[in-house]
Each structure stands twice: as structure tokens, then as C-alpha cells.
Predicted model as a PDB file, atoms N, CA, C, CB and O in Angstrom, pLDDT in the B-factor column:
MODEL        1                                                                  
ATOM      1  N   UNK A   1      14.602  -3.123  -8.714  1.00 86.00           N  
ATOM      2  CA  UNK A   1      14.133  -3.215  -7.356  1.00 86.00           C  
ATOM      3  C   UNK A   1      13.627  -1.856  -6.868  1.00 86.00           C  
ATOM      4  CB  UNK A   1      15.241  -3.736  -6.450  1.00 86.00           C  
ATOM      5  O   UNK A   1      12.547  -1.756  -6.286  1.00 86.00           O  
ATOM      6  N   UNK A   2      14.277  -1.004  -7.068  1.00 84.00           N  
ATOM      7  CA  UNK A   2      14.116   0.537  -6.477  1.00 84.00           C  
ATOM      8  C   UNK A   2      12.303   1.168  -7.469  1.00 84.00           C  
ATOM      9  CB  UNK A   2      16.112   1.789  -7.174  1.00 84.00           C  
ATOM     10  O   UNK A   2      11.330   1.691  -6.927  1.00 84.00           O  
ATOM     11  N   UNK A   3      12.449   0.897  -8.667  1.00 85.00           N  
ATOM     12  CA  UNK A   3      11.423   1.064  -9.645  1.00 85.00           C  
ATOM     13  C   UNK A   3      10.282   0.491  -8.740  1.00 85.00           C  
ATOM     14  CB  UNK A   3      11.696   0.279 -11.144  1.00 85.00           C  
ATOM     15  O   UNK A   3       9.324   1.175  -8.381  1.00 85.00           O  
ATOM     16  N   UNK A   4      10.452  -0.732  -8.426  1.00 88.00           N  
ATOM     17  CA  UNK A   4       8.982  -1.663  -7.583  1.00 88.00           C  
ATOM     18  C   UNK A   4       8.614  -1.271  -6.621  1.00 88.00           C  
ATOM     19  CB  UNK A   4       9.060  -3.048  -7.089  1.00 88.00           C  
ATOM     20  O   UNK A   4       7.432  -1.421  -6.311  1.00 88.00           O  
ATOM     21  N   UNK A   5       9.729  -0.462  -5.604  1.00 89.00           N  
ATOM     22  CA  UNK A   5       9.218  -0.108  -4.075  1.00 89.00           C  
ATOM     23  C   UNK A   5       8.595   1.555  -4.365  1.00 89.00           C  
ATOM     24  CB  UNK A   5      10.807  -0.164  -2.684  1.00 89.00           C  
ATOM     25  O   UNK A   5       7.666   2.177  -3.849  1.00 89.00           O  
ATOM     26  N   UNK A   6       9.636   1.921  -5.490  1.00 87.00           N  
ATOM     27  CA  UNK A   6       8.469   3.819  -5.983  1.00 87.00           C  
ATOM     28  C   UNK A   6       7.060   3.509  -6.247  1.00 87.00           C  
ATOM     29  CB  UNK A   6       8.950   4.840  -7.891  1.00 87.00           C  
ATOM     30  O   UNK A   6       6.106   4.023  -5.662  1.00 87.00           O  
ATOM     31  N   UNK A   7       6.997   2.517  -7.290  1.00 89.00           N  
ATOM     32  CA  UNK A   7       5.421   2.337  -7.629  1.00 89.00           C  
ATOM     33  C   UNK A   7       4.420   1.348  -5.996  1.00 89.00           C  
ATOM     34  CB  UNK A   7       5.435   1.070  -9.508  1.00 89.00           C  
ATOM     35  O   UNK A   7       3.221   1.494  -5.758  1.00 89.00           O  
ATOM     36  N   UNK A   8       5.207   0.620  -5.336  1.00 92.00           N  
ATOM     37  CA  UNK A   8       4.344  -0.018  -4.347  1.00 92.00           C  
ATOM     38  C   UNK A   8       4.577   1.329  -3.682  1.00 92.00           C  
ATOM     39  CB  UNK A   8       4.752  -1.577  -3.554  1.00 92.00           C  
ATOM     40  O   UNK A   8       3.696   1.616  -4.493  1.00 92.00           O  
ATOM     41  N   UNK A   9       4.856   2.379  -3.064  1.00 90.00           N  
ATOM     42  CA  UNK A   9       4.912   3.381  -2.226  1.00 90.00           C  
ATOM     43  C   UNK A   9       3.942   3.923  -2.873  1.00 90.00           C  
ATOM     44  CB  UNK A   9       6.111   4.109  -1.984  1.00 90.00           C  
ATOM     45  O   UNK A   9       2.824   3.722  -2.398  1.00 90.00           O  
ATOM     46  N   UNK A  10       4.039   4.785  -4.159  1.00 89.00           N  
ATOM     47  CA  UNK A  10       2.947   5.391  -4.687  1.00 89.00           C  
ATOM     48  C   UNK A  10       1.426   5.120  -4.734  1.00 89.00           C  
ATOM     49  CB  UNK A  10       3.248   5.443  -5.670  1.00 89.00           C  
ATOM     50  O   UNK A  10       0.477   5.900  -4.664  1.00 89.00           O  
ATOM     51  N   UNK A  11       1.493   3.581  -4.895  1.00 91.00           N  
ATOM     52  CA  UNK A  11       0.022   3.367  -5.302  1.00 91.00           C  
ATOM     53  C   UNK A  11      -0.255   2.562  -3.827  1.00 91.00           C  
ATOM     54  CB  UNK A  11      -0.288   2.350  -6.986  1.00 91.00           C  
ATOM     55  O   UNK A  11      -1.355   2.010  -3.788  1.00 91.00           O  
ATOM     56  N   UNK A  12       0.573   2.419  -2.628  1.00 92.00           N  
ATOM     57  CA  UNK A  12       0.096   2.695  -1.287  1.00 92.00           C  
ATOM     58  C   UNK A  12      -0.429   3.801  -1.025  1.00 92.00           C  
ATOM     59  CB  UNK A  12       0.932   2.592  -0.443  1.00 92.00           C  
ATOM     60  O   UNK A  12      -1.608   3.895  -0.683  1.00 92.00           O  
ATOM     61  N   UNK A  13       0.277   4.690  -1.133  1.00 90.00           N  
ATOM     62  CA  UNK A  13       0.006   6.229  -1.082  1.00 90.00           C  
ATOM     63  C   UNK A  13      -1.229   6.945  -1.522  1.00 90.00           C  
ATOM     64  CB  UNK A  13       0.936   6.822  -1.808  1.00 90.00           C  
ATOM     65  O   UNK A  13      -1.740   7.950  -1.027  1.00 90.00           O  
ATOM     66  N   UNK A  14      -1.710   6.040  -2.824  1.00 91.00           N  
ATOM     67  CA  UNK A  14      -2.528   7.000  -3.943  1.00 91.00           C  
ATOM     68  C   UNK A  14      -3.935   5.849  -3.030  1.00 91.00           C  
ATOM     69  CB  UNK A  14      -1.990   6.815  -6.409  1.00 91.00           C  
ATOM     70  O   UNK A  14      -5.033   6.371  -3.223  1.00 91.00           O  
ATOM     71  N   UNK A  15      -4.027   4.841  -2.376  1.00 90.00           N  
ATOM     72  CA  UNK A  15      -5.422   4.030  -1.754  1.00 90.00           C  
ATOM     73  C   UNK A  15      -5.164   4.919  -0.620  1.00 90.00           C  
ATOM     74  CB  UNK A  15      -5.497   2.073  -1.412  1.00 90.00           C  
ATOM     75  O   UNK A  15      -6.257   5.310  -0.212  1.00 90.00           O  
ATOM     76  N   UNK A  16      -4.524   5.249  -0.159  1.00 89.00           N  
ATOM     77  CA  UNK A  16      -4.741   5.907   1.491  1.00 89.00           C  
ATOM     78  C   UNK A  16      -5.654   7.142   1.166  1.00 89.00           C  
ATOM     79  CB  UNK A  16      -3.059   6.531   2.410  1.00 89.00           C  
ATOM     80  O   UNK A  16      -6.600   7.566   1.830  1.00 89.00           O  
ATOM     81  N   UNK A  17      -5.084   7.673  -0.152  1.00 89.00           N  
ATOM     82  CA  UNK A  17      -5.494   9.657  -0.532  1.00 89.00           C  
ATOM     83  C   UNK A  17      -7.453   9.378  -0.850  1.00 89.00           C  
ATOM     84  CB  UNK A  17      -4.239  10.578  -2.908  1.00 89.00           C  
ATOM     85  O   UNK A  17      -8.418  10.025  -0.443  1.00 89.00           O  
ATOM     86  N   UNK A  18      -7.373   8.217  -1.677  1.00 89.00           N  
ATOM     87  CA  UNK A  18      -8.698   7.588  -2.123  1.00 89.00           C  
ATOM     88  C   UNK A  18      -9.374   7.379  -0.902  1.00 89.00           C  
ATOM     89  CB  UNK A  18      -8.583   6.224  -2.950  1.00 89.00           C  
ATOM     90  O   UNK A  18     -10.598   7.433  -1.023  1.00 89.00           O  
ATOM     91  N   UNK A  19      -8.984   7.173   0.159  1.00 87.00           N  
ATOM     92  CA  UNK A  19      -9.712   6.387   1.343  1.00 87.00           C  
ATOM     93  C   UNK A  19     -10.094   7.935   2.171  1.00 87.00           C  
ATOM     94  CB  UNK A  19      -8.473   5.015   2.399  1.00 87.00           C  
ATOM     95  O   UNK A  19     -10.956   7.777   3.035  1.00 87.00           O  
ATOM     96  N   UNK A  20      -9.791   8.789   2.088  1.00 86.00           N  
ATOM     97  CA  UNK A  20      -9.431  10.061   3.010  1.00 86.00           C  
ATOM     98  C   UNK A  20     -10.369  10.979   1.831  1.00 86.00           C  
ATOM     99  CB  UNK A  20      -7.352  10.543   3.283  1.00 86.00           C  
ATOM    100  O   UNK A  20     -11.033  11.942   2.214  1.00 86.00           O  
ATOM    101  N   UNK A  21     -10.345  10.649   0.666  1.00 86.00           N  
ATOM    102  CA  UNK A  21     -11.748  11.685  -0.484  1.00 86.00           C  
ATOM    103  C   UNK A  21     -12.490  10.502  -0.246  1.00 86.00           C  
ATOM    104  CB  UNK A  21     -11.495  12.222  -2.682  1.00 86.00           C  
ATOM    105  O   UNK A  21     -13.406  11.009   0.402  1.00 86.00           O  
ATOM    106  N   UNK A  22     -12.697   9.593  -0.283  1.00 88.00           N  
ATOM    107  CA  UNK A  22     -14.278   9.221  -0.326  1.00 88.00           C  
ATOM    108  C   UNK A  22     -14.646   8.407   1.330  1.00 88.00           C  
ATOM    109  CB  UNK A  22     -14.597   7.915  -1.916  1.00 88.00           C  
ATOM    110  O   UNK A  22     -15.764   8.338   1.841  1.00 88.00           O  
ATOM    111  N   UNK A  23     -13.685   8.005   1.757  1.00 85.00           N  
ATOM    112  CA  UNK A  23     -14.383   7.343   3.305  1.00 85.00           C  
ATOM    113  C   UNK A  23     -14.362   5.610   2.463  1.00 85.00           C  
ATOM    114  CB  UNK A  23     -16.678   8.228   3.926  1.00 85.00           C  
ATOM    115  O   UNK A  23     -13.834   5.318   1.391  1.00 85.00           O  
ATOM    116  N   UNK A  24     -15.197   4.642   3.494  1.00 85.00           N  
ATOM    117  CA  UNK A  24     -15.798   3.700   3.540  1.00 85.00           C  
ATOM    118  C   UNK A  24     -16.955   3.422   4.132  1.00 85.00           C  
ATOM    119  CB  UNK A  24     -15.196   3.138   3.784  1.00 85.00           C  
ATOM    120  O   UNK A  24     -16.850   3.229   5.343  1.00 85.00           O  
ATOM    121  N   UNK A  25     -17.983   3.339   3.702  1.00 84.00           N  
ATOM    122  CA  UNK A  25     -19.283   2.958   4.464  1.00 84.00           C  
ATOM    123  C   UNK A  25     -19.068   1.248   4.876  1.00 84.00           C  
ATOM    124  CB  UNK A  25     -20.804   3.258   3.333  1.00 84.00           C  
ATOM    125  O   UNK A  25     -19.201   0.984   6.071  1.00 84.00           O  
ATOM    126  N   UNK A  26     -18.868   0.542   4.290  1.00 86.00           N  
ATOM    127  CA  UNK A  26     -18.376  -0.671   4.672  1.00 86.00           C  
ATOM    128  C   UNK A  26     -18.364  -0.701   6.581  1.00 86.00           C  
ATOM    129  CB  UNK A  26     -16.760  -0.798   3.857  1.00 86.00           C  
ATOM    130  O   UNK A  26     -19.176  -1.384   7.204  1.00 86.00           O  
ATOM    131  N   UNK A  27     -17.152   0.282   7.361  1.00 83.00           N  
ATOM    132  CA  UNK A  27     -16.502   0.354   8.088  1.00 83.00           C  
ATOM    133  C   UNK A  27     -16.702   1.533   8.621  1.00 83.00           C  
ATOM    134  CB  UNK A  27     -15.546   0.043   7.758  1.00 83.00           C  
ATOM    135  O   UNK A  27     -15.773   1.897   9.342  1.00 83.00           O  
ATOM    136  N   UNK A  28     -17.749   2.402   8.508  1.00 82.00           N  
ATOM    137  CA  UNK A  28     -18.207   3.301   8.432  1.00 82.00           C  
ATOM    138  C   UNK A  28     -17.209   4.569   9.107  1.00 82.00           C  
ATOM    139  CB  UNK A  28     -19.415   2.990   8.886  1.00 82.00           C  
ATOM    140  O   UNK A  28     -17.334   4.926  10.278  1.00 82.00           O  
ATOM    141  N   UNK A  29     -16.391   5.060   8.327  1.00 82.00           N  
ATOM    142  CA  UNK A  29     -15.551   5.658   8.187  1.00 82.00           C  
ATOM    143  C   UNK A  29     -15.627   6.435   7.300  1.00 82.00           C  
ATOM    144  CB  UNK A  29     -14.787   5.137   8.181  1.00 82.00           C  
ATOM    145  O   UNK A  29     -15.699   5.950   6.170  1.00 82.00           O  
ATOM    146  N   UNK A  30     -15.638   7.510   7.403  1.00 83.00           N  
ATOM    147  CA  UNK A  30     -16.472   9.188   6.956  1.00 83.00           C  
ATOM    148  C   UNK A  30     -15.214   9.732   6.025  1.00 83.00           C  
ATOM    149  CB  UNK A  30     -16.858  10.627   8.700  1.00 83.00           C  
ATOM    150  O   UNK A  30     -14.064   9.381   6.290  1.00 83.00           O  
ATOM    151  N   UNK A  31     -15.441  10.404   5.180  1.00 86.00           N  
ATOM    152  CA  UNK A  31     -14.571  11.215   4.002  1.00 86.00           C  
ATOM    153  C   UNK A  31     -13.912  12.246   5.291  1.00 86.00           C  
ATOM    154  CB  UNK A  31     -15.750  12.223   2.425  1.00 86.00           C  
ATOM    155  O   UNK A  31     -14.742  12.611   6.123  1.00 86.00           O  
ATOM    156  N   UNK A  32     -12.646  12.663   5.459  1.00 82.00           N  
ATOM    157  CA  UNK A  32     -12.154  13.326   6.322  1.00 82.00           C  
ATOM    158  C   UNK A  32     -11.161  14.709   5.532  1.00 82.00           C  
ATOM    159  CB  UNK A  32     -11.411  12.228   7.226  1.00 82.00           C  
ATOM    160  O   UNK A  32     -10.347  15.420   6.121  1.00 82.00           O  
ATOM    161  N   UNK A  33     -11.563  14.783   4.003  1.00 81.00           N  
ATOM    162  CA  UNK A  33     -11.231  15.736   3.070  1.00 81.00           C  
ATOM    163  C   UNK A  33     -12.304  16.694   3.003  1.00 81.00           C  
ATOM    164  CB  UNK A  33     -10.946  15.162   1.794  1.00 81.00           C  
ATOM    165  O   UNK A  33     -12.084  17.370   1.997  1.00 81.00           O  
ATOM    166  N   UNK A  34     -13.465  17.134   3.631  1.00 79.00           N  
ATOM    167  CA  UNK A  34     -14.052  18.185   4.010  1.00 79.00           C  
ATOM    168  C   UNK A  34     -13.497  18.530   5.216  1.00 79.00           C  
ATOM    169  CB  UNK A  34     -15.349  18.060   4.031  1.00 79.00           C  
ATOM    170  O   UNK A  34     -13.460  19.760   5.214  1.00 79.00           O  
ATOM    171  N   UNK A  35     -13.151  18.210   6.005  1.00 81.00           N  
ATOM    172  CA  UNK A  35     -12.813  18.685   7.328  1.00 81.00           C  
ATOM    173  C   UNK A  35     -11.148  19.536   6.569  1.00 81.00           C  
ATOM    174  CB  UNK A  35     -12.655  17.061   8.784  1.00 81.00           C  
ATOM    175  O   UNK A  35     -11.179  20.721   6.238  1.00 81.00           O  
ATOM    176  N   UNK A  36     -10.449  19.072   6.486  1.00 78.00           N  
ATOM    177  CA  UNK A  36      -9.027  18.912   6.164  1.00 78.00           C  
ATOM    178  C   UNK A  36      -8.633  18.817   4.794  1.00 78.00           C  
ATOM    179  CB  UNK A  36      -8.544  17.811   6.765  1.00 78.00           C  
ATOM    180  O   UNK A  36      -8.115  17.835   4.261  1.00 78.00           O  
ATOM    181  N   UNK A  37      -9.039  20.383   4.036  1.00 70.00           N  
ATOM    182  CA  UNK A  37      -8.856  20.146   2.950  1.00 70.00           C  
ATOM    183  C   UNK A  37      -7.587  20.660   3.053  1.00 70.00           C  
ATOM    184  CB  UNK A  37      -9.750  20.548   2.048  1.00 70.00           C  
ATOM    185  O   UNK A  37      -7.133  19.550   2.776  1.00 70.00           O  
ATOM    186  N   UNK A  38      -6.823  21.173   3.164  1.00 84.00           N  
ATOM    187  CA  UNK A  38      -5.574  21.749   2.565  1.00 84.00           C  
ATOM    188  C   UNK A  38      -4.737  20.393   2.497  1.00 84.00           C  
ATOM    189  CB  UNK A  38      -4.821  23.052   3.530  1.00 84.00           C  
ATOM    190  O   UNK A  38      -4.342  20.175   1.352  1.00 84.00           O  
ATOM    191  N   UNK A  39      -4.380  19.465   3.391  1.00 85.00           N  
ATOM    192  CA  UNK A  39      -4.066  18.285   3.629  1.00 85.00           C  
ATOM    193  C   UNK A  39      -3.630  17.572   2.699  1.00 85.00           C  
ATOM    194  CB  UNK A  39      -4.861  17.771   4.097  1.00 85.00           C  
ATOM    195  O   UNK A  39      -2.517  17.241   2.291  1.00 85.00           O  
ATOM    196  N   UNK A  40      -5.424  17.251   2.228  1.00 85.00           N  
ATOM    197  CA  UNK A  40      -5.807  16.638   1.556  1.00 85.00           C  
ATOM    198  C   UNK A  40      -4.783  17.053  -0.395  1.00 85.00           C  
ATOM    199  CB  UNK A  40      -7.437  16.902   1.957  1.00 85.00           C  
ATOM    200  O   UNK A  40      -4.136  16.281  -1.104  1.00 85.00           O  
ATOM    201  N   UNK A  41      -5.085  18.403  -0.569  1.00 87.00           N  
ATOM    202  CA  UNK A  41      -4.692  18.545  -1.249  1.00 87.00           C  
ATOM    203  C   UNK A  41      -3.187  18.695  -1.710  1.00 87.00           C  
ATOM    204  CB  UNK A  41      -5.305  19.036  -1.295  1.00 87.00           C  
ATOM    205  O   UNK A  41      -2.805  18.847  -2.871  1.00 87.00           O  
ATOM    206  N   UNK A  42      -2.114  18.595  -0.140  1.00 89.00           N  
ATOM    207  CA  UNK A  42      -1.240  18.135  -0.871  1.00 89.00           C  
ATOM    208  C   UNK A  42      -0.892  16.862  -0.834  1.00 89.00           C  
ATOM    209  CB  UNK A  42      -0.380  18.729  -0.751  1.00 89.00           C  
ATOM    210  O   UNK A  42      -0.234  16.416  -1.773  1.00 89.00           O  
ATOM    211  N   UNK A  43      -1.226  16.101   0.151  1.00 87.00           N  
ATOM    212  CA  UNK A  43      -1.684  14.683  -0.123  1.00 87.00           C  
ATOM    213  C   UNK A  43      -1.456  14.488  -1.395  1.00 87.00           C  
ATOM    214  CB  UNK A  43      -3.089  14.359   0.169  1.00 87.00           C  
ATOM    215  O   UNK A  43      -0.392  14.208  -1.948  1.00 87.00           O  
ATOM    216  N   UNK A  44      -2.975  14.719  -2.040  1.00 89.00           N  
ATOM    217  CA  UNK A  44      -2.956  14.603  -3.551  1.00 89.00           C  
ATOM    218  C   UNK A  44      -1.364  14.981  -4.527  1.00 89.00           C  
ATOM    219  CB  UNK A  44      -4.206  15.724  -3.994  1.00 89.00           C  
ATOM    220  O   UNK A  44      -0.719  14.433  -5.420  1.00 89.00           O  
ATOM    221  N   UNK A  45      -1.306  15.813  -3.983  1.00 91.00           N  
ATOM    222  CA  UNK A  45      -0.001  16.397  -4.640  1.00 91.00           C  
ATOM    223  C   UNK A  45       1.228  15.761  -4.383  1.00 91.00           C  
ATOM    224  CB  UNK A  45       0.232  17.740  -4.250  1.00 91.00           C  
ATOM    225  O   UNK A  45       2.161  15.834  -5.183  1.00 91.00           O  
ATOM    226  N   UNK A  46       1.300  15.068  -3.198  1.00 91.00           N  
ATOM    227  CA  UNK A  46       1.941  14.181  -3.192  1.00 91.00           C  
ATOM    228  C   UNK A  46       2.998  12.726  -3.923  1.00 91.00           C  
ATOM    229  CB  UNK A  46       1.349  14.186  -2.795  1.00 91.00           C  
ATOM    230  O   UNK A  46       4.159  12.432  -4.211  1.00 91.00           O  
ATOM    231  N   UNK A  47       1.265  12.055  -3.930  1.00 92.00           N  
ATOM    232  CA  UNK A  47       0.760  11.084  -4.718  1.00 92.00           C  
ATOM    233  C   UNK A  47       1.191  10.859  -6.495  1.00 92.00           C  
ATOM    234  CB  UNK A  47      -0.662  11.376  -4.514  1.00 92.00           C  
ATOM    235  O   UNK A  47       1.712   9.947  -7.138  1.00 92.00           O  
ATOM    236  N   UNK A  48       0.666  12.186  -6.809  1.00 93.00           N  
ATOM    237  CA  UNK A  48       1.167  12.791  -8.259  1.00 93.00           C  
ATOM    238  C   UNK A  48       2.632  12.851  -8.529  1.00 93.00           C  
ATOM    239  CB  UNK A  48       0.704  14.260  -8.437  1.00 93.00           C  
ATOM    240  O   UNK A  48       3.095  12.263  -9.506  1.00 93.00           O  
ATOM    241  N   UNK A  49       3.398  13.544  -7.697  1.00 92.00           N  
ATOM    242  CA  UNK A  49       4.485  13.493  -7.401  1.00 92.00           C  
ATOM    243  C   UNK A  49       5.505  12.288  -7.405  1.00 92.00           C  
ATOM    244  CB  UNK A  49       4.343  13.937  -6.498  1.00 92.00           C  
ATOM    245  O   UNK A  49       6.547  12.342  -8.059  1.00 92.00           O  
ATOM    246  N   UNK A  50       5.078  10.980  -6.488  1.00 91.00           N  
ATOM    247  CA  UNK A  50       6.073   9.758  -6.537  1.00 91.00           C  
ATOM    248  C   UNK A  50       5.384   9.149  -7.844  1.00 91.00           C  
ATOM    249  CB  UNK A  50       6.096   8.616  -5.014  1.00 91.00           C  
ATOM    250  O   UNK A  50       6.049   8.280  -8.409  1.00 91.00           O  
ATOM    251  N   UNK A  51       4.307   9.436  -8.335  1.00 91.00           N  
ATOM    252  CA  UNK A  51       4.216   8.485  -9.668  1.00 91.00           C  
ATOM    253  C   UNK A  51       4.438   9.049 -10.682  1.00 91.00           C  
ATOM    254  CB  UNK A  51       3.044   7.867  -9.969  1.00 91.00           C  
ATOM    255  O   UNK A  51       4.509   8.317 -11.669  1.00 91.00           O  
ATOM    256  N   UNK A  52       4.600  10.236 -10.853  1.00 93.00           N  
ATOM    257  CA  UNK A  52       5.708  11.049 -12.128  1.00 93.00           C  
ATOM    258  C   UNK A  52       6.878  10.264 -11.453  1.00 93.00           C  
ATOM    259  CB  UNK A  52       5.969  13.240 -12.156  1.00 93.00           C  
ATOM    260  O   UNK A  52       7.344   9.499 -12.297  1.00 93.00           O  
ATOM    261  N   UNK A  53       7.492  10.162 -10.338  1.00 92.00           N  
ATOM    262  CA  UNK A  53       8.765   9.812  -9.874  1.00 92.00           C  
ATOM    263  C   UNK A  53       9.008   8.632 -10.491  1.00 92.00           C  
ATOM    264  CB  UNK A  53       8.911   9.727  -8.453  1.00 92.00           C  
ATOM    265  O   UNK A  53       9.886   8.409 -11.325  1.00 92.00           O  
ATOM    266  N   UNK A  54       8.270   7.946 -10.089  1.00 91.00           N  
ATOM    267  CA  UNK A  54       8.404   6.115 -10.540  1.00 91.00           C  
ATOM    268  C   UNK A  54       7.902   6.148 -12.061  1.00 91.00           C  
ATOM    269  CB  UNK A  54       7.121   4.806  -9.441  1.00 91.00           C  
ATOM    270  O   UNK A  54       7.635   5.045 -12.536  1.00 91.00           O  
ATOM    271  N   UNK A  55       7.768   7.062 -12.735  1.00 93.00           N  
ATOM    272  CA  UNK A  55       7.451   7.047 -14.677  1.00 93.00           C  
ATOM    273  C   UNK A  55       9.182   7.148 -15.126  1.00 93.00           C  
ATOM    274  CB  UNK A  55       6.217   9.026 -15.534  1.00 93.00           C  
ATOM    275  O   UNK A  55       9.873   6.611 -15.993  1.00 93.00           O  
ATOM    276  N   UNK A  56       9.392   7.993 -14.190  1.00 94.00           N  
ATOM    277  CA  UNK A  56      10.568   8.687 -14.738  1.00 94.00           C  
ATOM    278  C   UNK A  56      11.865   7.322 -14.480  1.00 94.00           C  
ATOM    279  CB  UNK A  56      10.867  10.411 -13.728  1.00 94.00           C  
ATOM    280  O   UNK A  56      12.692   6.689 -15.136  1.00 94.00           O  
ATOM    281  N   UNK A  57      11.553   7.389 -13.638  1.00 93.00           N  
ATOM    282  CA  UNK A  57      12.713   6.441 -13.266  1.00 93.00           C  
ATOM    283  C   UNK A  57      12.608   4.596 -13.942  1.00 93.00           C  
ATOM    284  CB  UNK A  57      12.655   6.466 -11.385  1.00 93.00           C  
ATOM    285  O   UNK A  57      13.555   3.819 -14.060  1.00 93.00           O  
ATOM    286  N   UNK A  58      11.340   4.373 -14.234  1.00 93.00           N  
ATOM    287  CA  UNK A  58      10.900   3.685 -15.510  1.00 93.00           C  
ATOM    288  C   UNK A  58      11.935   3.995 -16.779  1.00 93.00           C  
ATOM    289  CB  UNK A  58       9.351   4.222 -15.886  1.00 93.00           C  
ATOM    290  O   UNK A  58      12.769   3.137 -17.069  1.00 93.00           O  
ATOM    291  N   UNK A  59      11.871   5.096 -17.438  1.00 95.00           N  
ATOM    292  CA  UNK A  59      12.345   5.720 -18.245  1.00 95.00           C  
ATOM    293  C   UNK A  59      13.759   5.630 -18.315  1.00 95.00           C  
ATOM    294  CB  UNK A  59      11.918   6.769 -18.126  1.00 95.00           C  
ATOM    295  O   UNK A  59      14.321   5.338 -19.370  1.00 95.00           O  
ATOM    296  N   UNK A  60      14.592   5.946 -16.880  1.00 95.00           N  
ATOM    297  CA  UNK A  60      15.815   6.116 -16.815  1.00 95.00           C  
ATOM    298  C   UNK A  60      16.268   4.829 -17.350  1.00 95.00           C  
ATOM    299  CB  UNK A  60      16.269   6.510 -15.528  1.00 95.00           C  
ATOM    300  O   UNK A  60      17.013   4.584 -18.298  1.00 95.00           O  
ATOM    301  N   UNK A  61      15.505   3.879 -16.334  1.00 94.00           N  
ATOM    302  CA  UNK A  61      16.091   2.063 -16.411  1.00 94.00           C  
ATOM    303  C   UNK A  61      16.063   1.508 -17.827  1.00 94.00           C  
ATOM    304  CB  UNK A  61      14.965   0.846 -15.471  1.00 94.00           C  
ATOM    305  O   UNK A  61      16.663   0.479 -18.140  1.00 94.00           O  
ATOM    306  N   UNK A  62      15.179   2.397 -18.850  1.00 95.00           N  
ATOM    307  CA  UNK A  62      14.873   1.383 -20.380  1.00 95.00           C  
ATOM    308  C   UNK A  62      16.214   1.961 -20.609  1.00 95.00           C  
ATOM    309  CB  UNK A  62      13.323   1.731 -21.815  1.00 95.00           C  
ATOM    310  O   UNK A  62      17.216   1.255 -20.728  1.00 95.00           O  
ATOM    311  N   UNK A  63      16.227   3.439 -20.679  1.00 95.00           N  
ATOM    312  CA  UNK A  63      17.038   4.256 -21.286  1.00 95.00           C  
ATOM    313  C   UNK A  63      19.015   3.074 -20.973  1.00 95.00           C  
ATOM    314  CB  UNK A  63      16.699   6.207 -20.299  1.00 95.00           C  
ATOM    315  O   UNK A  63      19.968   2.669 -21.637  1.00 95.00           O  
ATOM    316  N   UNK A  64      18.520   3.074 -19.584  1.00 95.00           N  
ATOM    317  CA  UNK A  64      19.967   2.399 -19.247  1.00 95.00           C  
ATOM    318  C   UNK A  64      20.481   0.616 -20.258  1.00 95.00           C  
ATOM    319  CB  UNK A  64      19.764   2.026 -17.210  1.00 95.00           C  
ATOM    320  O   UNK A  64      21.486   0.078 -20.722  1.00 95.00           O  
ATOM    321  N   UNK A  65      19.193   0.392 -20.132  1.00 94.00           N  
ATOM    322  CA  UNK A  65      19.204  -0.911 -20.647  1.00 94.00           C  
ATOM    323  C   UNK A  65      19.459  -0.891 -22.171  1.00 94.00           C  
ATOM    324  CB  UNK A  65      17.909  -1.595 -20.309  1.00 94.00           C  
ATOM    325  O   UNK A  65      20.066  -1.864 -22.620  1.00 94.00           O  
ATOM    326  N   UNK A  66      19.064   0.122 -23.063  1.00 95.00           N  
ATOM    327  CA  UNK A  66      19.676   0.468 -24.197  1.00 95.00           C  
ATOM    328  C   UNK A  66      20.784   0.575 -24.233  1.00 95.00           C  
ATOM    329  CB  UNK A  66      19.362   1.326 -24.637  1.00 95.00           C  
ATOM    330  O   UNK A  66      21.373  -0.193 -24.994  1.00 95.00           O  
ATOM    331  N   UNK A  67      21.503   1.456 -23.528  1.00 95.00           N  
ATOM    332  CA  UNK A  67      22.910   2.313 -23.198  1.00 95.00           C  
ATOM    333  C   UNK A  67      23.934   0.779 -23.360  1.00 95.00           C  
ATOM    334  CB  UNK A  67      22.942   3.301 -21.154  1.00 95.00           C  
ATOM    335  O   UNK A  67      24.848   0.445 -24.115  1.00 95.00           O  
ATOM    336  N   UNK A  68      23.234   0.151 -22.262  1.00 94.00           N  
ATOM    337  CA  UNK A  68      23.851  -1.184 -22.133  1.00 94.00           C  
ATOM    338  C   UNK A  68      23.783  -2.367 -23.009  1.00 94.00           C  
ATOM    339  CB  UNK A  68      23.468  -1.612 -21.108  1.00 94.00           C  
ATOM    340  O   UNK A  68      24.634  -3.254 -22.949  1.00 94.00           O  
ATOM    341  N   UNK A  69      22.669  -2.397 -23.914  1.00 92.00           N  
ATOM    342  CA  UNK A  69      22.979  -3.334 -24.970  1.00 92.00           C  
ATOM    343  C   UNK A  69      24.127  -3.129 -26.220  1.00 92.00           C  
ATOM    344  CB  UNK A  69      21.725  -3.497 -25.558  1.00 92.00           C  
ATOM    345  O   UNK A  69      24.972  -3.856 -26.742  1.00 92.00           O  
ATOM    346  N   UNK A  70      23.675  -1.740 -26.395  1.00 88.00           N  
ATOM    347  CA  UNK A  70      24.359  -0.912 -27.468  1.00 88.00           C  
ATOM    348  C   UNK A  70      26.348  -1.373 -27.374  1.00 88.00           C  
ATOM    349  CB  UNK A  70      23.916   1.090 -26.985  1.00 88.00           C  
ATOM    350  O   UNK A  70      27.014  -1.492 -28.403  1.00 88.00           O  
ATOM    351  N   UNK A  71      26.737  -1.493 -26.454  1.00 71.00           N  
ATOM    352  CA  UNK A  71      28.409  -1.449 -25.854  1.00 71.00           C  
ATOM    353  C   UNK A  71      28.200  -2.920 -25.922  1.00 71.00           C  
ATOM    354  CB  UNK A  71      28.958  -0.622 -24.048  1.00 71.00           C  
ATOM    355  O   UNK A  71      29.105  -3.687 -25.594  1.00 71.00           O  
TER     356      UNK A  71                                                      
ENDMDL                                                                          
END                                                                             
């Protein structure tokens, strides 16, 4: 459960960062990462951040599920 809400947070996270570098013409809503780059960039850094988070914690859960077949 915890694994599903890191990756739905992240890759919420990672369309907002996408929406803020490129805009939408659709809705005409302008790239706001020239104005506000520092932001932007940890934004980005952010983003990077909960989805190493949610790899890892991927990792932990196989790791556990081994631990637990093994006994």
C-alpha cells in the first residue's frame, strides 16, 4: 500500500514539474520555468528524489518477501 501512494505521489509530482517546463497551449498556459527557475529546479529535484524513494522501497518489499519465504 505505502509502495502505491510513493509512486502515485511521485508521478503526480513528476506531471505537475512537466506542466511548469513545458506549459499547455491546449489551455493556454505558458511554461512558468523561465520566470522561476531555481524552483523549478528543485522541483525537479524533488521529483527525482520520491522516485529513487519509491525504487528503493520496491526493493525493500521484494527483499522482505524473500526474508519471508525463506523461514
Amino acid at each position: 500500500m505505502m509502495a502505491a501512494l510513493t509512486i502515485a505521489a511521485g508521478s503526480a509530482s513528476a506531471s505537475m514539474v512537466y506542466l511548469a517546463h513545458n506549459g499547455n497551449d491546449d489551455v493556454n498556459w505558458l511554461p512558468f520555468c523561465q520566470q522561476f527557475g531555481d524552483f523549478c529546479q528543485s522541483a525537479s529535484g524533488a521529483v527525482i528524489g520520491s522516485l529513487l524513494a519509491a525504487a528503493l522501497l520496491l526493493v525493500i518489499i521484494i527483499l522482505s518477501a524473500f526474508a519471508l519465504k525463506r523461514n
